[in-house]
N, C-alpha and C positions, 0 to 999 in steps of 0.2 A: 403482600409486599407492595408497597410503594412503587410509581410509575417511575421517579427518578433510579429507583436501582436498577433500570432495564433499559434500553434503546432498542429501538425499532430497526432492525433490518428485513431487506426483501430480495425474492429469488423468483426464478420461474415459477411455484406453488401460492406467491402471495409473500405478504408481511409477518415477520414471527419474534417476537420480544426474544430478546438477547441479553442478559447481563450488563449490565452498564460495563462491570470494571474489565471483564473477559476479554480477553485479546482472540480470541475464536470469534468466528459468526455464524450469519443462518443457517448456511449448509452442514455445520458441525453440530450446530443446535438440534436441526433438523434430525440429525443421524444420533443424538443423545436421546431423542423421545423415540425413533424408531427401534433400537438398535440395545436390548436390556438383556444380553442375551450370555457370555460368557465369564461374568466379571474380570475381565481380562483386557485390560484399556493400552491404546499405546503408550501411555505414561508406564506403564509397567515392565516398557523395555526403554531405559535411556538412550543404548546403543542405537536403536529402531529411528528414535528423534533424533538425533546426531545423522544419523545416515542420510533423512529425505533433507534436515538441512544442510549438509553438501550437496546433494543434489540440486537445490533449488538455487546456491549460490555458485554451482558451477554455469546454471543454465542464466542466470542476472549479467552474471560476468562475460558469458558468450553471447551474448545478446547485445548488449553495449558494447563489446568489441567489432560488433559485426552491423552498428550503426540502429540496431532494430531499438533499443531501450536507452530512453534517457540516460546521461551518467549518472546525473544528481540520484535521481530513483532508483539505479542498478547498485546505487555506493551505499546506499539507507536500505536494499533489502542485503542485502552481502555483510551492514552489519550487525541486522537483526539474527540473519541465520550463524553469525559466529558467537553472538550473545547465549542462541542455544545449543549450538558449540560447545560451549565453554559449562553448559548444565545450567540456563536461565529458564524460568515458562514452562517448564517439565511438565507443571499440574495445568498447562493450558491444552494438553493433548489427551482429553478425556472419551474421543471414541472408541466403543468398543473394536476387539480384532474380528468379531465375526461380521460380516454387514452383506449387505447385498451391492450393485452396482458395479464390482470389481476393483474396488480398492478406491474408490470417486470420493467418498466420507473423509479415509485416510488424507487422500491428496490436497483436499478443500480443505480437510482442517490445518494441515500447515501452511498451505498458501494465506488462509485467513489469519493464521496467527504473525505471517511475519510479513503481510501486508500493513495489520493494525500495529503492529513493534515498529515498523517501517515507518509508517504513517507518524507515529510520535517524534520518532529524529529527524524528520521533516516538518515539525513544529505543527502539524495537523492533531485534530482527536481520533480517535476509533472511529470507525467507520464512514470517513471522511472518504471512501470510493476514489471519488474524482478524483485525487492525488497520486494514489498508489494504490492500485485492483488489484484483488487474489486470483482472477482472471485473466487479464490483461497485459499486467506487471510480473507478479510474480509468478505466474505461470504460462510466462508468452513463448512460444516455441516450442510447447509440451504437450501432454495430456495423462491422464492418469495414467494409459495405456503403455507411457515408458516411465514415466516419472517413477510411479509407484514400484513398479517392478526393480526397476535399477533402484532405488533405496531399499529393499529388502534382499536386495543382492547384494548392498555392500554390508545392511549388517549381519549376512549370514558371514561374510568375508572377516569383518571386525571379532564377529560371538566366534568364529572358528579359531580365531590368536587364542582369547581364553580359553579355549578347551581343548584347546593343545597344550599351553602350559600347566592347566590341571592334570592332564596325562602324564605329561615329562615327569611332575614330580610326583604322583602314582608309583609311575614307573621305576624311580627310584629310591622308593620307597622299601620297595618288592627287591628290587637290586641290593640293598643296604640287608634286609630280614635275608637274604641269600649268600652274603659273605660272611653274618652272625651266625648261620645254619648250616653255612659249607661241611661242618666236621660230624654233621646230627647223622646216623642213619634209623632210615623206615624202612617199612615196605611200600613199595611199590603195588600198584594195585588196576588191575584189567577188567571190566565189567562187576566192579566189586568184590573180586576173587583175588586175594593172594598172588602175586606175580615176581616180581623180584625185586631186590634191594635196592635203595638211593639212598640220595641223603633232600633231607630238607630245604639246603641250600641249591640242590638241583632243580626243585620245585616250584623254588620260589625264583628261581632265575628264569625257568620257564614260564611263568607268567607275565615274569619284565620282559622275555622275549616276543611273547607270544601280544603282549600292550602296545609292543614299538612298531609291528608292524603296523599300525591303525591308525599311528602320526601320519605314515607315508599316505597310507589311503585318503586320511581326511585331509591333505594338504593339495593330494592328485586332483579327488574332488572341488576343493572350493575353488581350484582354479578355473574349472569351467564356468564359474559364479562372475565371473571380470569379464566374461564379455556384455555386453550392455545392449539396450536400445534405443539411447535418448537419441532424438532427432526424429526417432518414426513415427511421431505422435499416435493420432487416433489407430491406424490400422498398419501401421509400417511405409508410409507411403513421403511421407513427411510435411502433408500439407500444414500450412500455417508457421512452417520454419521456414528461414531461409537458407540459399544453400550456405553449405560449410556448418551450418549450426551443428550438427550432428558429430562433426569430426570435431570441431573446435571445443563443444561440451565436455565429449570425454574426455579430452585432452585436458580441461581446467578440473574437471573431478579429479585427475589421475594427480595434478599439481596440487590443489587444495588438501585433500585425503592425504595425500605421501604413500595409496596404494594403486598400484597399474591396470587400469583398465584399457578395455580395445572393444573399438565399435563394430558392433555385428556384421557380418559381410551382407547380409540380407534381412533388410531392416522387416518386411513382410513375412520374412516367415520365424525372426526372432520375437517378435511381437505376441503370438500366442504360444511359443515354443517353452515346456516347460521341464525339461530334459535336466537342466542342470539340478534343478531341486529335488528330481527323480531319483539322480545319480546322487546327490549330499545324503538326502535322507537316507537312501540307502545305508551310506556309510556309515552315518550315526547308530541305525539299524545293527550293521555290523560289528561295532563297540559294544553297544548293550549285547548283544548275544555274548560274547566272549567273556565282558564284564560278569555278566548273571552267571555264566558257566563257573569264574571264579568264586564267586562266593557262591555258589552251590558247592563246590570245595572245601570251603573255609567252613560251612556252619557241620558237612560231613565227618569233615578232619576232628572238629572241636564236639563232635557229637558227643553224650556221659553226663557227668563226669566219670561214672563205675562203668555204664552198660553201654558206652556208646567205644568209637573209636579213637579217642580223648587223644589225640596225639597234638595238640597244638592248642594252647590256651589264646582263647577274645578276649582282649580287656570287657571287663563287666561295666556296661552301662546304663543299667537299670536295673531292677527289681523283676523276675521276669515273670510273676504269676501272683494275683488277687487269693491264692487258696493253695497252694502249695509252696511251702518255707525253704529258703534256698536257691528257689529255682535263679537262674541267669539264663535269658535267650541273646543269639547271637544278633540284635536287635540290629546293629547298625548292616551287617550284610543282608538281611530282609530287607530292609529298606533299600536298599541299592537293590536289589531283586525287582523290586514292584516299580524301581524307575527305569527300569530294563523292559518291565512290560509295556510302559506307558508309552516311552520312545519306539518300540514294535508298531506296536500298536496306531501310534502317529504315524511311522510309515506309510504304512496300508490306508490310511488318511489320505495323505500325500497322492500316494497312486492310483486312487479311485478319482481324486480333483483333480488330478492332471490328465487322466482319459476322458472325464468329465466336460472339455474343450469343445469348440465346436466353432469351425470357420476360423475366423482371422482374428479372437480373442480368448482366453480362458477364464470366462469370468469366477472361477471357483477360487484363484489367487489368494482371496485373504485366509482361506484356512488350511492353506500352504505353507502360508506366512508363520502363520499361529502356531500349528503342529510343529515346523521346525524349529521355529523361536523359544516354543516349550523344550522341544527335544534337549536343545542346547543348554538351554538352562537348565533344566533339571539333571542334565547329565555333569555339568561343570560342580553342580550343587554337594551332588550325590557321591561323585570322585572327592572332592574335597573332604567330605564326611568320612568317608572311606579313608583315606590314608591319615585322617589325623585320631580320626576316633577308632582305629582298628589295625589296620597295618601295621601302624609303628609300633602298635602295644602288643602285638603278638609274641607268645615265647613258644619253647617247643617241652615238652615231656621227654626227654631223655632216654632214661631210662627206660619208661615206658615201651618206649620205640625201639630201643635195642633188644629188649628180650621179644618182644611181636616177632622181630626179624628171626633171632636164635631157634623159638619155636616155630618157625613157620613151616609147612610145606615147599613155599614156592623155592624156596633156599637149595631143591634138589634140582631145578632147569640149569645150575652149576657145573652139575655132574653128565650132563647132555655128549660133551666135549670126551670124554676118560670114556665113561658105561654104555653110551651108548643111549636113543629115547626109551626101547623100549623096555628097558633094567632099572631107567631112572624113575619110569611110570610104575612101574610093580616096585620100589622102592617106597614110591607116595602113596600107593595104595596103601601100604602095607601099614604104615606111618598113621594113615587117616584111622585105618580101621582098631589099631593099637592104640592108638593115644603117643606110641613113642617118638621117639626124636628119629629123624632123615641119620643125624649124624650115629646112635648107638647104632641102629639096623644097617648101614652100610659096613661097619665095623664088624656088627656079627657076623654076617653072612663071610667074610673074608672079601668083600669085593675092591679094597683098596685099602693100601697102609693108612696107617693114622698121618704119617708126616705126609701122603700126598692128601689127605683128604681135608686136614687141615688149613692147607694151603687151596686148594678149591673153591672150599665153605668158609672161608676169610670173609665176611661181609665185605670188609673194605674192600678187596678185590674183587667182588662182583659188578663194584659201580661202572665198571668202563671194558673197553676192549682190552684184554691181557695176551700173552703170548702164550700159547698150549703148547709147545715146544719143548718149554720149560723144562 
């Protein structure tokens, strides 16, 4: 390539060809040759770029109010950072998420990208320094050590709005399939054995119930994600700020965002403290279990079509086998399954780099970042799939479901209340080992009229609490 499509920048290592047109520089350059390692760049999360440029415009803004930063230059980086605000320069954020240094790549490459954006509304070229530093300027008052962290705390804060409203409409999703299903009865089923009667709609309401807790938890969580540590720069101490920067930063983040932040009571030991990502991932953690428990469920339920326990049809969305004709797998709840393991599995990421810490930094943050940033994504992804390619297309087998119930065993835990357990046990027994129905053998034996036994063995009367009274 020709020398005109490059310009020369330099750093503490020396001089390093840069891109002519790139609004990133050496540091970022620097961390694209080191740094080949997850393909997973922060252009890959917008939210992530939206995040550190609040940050860095909350910190331009409190720096100029507080006499430290030019106006002119605090007004040209405040409106480079809402240019990528607004989703400009996206593909200027090509570092990878894994790196070394703690998050330093990250933080250089947006300072570099909205010093040289800067630098142009200020009638400068690229890497005209002198005018407006990604050191100096746009990152006067900071250091990776809070900058960084408070931008992946807000967009854990921003990616947790999405994936709560992925859940919401999950959830009633499963709420909708449970007022279609309210009149279905099944059986009910305990360690895989025969148990007693419900209906569908009971099922599926208990999953909407059992989903809604999780809003709560994930909302309880991100809230410990708002407290912040800008102002403590390098080690919590706040050299290189001045006072007030700290209070007055979050204070312009909490206004710019339109979400509330509050600055850490203890700027030294919020600095390496990595509790809140412990406590989110966790949560996320907790979704996916519950999640994967449902459609371990679902593909249960839909097992057959002849040999399985066929009570609930998946819409068919594929072809499910190269060599046997017919087949359908329940393709889209597998897939939600293995995004249940991968978010576990980031977890335990999480909690190995957050004990990974040491003194007054945690330098293992960026795959903190990553793991969770996946988590959420992939769990927003995978919900979505879910209720559009699966929940809503669900029916039930009726029929089916009604005579499992008629012939079942478990239909005799009914008679508990009248016979007594242990008449109701030599009942089932007798049932298993005949082949015949609970209802003929209670009949034979004389152990109850037909018209109370009827009224017993009511399917629909076993769904809830009745009065024995009666």
């Amino acid at each position: 390539m020709s020398d005109q499509m490059f310009r020369i920048e330099s750093d503490l290592l020396g001089e390093l060809k840069v891109p002519a047109e790139a609004y990133y520089g050496v540091q970022t350059q620097r961390a694209l040759n080191n740094y080949r390692i997850s393909t997973t760049h922060m252009c890959d999360y917008p939210e992530y770029v939206i995040s550190i440029a609040y940050v860095k415009m909350a910190a331009a803004s409190a720096n100029a109010e507080l006499g430290v930063l030019d106006r002119k230059i605090a007004d040209a980086i405040i409106a480079a950072c809402c240019e990528i605000v607004d989703g400009r320069f996206l593909d200027q954020f090509p570092v990878d998420m894994i790196q070394g240094g703690a998050g330093t790549s990250v933080n250089m490459n947006a300072n570099e990208v909205i010093a040289n954006r800067a630098l142009e509304l200020l009638g400068h070229k690229k890497g005209e320094y002198q005018f407006c530093s990604p050191n100096d300027h746009v990152n006067c008052a900071q250091s990776t050590n809070d900058a960084y962290p408070t931008a992946f705390r807000y967009t854990f804060v921003r990616m947790n709005k999405h994936l709560v409203a992925s859940l919401q409409a999950l959830i009633a999703a499963f709420r909708a399939k449970g007022v279609e299903f309210k009149d279905f009865i099944k059986m009910g089923r305990t360690q895989l054995q025969d148990a007693v009667p419900m209906t569908s709609g009971q099922e599926f309401n208990a999953y909407a119930n059992n989903l809604e807790e999780e809003i709560a938890n994930l909302e309880r969580n991100a809230v410990l994600l708002r407290e912040i540590n800008m102002g403590g720069t390098a080690i919590g101490t706040g050299l290189n700020a001045v006072p007030g920067f700290a209070e007055l930063c979050t204070r312009k983040l909490s206004e710019f965002s339109g979400d509330d932040f509050t600055k850490a009571s203890d700027l030294v030991e919020a600095t390496p403290d990595t509790g809140a990502y412990v406590s989110y991932s966790a949560a996320l953690k907790r979704l996916a279990i519950k999640l994967s428990k449902i459609c371990n469920d679902l593909r249960l339920m839909a097992s057959g079509p002849r040999c399985g326990l066929h009570e609930i049809n998946l819409p068919a969305m594929a072809p499910g086998s190269s060599i046997m004709p017919g087949k359908v797998n329940p393709v889209i709840p597998e897939m939600t399954n293995q995004v249940c393991f991968k978010v576990i599995g980031n977890d335990t990421t999480v909690a190995f780099a957050a004990e990974a810490g040491q003194l007054q930094l945690n330098v293992m943050e960026p795959v903190i970042a990553q793991s969770v940033l996946e988590s959420v994504t992939w769990l927003c992804n995978a919900i979505d799939i879910l209720r559009t390619k699966c929940i809503e297309g669900i029916t039930v087998n009726v029929e089916h479901n009604r005579e499992t119930v008629l012939n079942s065993i478990g239909i005799v835990t009914a008679l508990n209340p009248y016979i007594g357990y242990k008449a109701s046990t030599k009942i089932a027994k007798k049932a298993l080992e005949t082949g015949r129905s609970v209802y003929d053998i209670v009949l034979e034996e004389g152990i109850m009229t037909r018209e109370k036994l009827d009224a017993a063995l009511n399917p629909a009367a076993m769904l809830g609490a009745h009065d024995l009274l009666k």
